[in-house]
C-alpha positions as CSV (number, residue, x, y, z in Angstrom):
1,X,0.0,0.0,0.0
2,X,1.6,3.0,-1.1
3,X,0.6,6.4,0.9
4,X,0.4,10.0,0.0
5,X,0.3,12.6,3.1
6,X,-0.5,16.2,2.2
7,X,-0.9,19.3,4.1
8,X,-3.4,21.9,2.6
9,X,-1.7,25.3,3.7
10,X,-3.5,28.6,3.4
11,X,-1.7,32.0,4.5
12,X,-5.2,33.6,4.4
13,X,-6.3,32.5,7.5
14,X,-9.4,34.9,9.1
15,X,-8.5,34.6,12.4
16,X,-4.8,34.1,12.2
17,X,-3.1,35.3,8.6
18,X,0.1,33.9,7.7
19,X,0.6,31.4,10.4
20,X,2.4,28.3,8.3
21,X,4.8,30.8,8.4
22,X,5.1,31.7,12.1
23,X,8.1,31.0,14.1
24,X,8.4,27.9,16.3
25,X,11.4,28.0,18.1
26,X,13.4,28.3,15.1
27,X,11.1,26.7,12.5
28,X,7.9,27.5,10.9
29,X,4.9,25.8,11.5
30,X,4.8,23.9,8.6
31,X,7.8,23.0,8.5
32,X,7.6,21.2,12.2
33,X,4.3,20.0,10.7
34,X,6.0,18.0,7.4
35,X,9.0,17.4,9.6
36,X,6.2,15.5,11.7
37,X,4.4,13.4,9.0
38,X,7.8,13.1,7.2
39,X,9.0,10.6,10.4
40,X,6.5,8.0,9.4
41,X,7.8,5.0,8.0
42,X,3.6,4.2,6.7
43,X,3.8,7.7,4.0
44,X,5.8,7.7,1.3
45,X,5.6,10.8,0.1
46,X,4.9,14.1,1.8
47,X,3.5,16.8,0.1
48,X,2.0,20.6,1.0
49,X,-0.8,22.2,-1.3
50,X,-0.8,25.6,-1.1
51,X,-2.7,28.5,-2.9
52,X,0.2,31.2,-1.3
53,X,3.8,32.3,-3.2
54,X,5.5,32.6,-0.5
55,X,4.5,29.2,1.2
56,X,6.1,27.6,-2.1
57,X,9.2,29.4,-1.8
58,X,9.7,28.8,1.8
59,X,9.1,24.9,1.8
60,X,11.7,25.0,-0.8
61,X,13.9,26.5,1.5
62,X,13.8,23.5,3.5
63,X,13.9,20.8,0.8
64,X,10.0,20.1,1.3
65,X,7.8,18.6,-1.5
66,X,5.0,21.2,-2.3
67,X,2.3,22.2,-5.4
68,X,0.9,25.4,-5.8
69,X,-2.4,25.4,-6.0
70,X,-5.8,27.1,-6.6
71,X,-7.4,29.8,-5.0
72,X,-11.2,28.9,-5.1
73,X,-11.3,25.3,-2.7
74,X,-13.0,25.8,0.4
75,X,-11.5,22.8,2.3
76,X,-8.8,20.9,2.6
77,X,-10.1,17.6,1.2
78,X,-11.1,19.9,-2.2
79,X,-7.1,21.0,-2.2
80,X,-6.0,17.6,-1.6
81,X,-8.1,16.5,-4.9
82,X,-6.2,18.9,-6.7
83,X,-3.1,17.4,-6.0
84,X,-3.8,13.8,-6.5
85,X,-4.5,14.5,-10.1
86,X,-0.6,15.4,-10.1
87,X,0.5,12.6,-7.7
88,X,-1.2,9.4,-9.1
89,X,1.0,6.6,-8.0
90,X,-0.9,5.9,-4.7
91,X,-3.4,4.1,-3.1
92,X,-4.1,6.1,-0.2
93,X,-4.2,9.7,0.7
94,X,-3.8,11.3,4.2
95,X,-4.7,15.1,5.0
96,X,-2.5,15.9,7.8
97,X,-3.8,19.4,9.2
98,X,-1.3,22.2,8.5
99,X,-1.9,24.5,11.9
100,X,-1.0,20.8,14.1
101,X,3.3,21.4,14.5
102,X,2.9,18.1,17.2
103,X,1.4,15.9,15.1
104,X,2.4,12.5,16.4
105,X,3.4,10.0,13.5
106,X,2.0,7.5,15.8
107,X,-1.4,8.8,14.9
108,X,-0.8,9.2,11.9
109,X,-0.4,5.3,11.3
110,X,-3.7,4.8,13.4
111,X,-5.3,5.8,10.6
112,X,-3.3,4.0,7.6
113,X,-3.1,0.6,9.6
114,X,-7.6,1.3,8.7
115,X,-6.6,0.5,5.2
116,X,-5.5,-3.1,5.7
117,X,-9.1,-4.1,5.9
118,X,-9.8,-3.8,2.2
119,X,-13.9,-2.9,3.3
120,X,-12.2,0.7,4.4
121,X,-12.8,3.7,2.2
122,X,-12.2,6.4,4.6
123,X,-10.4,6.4,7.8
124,X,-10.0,9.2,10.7
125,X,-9.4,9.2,14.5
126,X,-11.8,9.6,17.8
127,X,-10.9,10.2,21.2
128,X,-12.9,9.5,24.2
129,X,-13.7,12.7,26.2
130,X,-13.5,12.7,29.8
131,X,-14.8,16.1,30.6
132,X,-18.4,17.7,30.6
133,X,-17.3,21.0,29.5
134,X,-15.9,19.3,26.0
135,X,-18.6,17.7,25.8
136,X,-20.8,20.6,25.9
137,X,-18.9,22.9,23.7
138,X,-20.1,22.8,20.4
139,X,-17.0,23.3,18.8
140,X,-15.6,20.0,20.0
141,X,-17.0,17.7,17.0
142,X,-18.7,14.5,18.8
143,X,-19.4,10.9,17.0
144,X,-21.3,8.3,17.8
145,X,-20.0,5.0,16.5
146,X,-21.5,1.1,15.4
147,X,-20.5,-2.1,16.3
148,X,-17.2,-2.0,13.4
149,X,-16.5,1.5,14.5
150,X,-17.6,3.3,11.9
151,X,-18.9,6.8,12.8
152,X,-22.7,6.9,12.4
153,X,-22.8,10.9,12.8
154,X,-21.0,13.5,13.9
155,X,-22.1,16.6,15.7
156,X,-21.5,20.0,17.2
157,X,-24.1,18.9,20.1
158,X,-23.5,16.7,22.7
159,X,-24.4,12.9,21.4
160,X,-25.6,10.2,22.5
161,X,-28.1,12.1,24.4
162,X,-29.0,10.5,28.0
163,X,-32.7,10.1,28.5
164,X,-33.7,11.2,31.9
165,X,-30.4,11.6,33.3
166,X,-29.2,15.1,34.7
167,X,-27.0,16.0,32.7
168,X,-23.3,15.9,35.5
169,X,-23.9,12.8,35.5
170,X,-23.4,11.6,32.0
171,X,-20.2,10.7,31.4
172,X,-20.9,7.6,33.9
173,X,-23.0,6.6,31.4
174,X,-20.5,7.0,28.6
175,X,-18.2,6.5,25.8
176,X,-18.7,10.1,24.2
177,X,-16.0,10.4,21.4
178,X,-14.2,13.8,20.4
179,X,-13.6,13.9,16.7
180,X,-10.3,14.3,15.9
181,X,-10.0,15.8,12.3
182,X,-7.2,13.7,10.4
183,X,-9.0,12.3,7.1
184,X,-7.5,9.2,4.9
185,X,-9.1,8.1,1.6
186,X,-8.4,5.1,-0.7
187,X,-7.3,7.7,-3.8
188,X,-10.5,6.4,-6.3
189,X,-12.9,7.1,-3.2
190,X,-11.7,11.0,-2.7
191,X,-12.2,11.5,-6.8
192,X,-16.0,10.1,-5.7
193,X,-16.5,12.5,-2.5
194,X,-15.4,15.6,-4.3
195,X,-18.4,15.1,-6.5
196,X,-21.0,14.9,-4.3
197,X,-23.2,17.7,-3.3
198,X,-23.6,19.2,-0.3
199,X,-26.2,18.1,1.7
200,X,-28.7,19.3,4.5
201,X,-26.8,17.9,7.2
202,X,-23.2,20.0,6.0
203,X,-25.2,23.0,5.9
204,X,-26.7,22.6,9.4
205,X,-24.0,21.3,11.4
206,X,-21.3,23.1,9.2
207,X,-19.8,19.9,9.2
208,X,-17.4,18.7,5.6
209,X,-17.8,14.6,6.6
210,X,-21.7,14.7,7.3
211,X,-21.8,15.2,3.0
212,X,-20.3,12.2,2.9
213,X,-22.2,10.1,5.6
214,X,-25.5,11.7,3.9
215,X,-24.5,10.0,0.3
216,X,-23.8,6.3,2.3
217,X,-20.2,5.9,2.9
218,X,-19.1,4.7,5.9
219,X,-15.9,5.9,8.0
220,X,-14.2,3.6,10.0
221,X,-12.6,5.3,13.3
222,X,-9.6,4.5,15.1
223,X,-9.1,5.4,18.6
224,X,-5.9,7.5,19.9
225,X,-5.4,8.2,23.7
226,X,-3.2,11.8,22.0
227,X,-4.4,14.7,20.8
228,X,-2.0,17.3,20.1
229,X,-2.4,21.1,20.1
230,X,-3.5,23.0,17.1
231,X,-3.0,26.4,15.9
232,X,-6.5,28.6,15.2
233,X,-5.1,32.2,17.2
234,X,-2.4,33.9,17.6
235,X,-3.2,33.0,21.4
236,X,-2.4,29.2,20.7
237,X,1.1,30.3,19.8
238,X,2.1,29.9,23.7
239,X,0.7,26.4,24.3
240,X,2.7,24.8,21.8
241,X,6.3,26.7,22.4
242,X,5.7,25.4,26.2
243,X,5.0,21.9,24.4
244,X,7.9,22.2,22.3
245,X,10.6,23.5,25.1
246,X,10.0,19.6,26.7
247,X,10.9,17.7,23.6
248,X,14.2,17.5,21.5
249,X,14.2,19.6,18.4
C-alpha cells in the first residue's frame, strides 16, 4: 500500500493570517508539521498544497515537496483532490492538518493501519472525552459510533443524548467520542467524494464529513489516547512553544 500525506496550507487565515509561516522556536509551522508526517515509515511521500507564493518558496527552502495550487477550494479535502491529479502513483491519501506542529506519526499510522481491511474507504481518528465541559462545547465535534466503529454521525451537540439523566452525570454513562480531524481516503474514493453535493446535514451542522455520511459511505474510526495542540489564534502560539521546550528539536 503505497501512501500520499499532504498538508493543505493557506496563509489567508481569518482569524490568524500567515501562520504556516510563524516562528516555532526556530522553525515555521509547517515546516515542524512535514518534519512531523515526514518521520512515518507508513507515508511515502509528503506533500504541501498551497494557494500562497511565498509558502512555495519557503518549503523550498527547506527541501519540502510542495504544489501550488488554486485559490477557489473551500477545504482541505477539495485541495487535496487537486493534488492527486498530479501525484497518481498511490493508493491512499492522508490530509495531515497544516496548523497541528505536534502531530504524532503515531497517529498518523492509526489511521493507515484502517486501510489493511480492504472494506475501508475512509479512515479518521476519535478520542474518548473525559470532561463535561468538551462535551458541551459545540466546537468539540462528537461521534457516535456502530458495532465496526464506523462513525454513524457527527455533531457540534452533545451525542448520544442521556434520557432522563441530569446532565453531570453523564459521562458515567459513557463513551462520548471527540472527533479528531485527520482524514485518509483510498485515492478512487476522494475522486468520488469531491463530487458529491452538499447536503442538508453539512449546511446545518457546518460539518465537511456529514456530505459524505448523507451519500452512504461509511468511516471507520480509530481510537488514539493523543491529541495534540492545534494552531487557530495567535493566542495558541504559547501552548505549543511550552509543548515544544520539553521535547528534543
Amino acid at each position: 500500500m503505497k501512501v500520499l500525506g499532504i498538508i493543505p496550507a493557506r496563509y489567508a487565515s481569518s482569524r490568524f493570517p500567515g501562520k504556516p509561516l510563524i516562528d516555532l522556536a526556530g522553525k515555521s509551522m509547517i515546516q515542524r508539521v512535514y518534519i512531523q508526517t515526514s518521520q512515518s515509515d507508513f507515508i511515502d511521500t509528503v506533500v504541501v498544497a498551497t494557494d500562497d507564493d511565498r509558502i512555495v518558496e519557503h518549503v523550498r527552502s527547506f527541501g519540502g515537496n510542495v504544489m501550488k495550487t488554486g485559490t477557489h477550494h473551500r477545504s482541505g479535502t477539495e485541495r487535496c483532490g487537486e493534488v492527486i491529479d498530479e501525484y497518481t502513483d498511490f493508493d491512499v491519501v492522508i490530509n495531515v492538518q497544516g496548523d497541528e506542529p505536534l502531530v504524532k506519526p503515531a497517529q498518523l499510522e492509526k489511521v493507515i493501519q484502517l486501510f489493511d481491511d480492504p472494506a475501508v474507504k475512509i479512515g479518521t481518528l476519535v478520542k474518548e472525552m473525559t470532561n463535561l465541559e468538551d462535551i458541551r462545547n459545540p466546537n468539540r465535534i462528537k461521534v457516535v459510533l456502530d458495532v465496526k466503529k464506523n462513525g454513524i454521525y457527527f455533531s457540534r451537540s452533545p451525542i448520544p443524548h442521556i434520557a432522563q439523566k441530569p446532565h453531570d452525570s453523564w459521562l458515567k454513562y459513557g463513551p462520548f467520542y471527540k472527533h479528531i480531524g485527520i482524514y485518509a481516503w483510498r485515492m478512487d474514493i476522494l475522486r468520488e467524494l469531491l463530487q458529491l453535493p452538499m447536503g442538508t446535514l453539512e449546511q446545518q451542522e457546518s460539518l465537511e464529513q456529514l456530505r459524505w455520511r448523507f451519500h452512504g459511505y461509511a468511516i471507520r474510526t480509530a481510537e488514539t489516547s493523543t491529541e495534540t495542540p492545534n494552531i487557530d489564534t495567535p493566542e495558541d502560539v504559547e501552548a505549543v512553544l511550552r509543548l515544544l521546550k520539553n521535547t528534543v528539536q
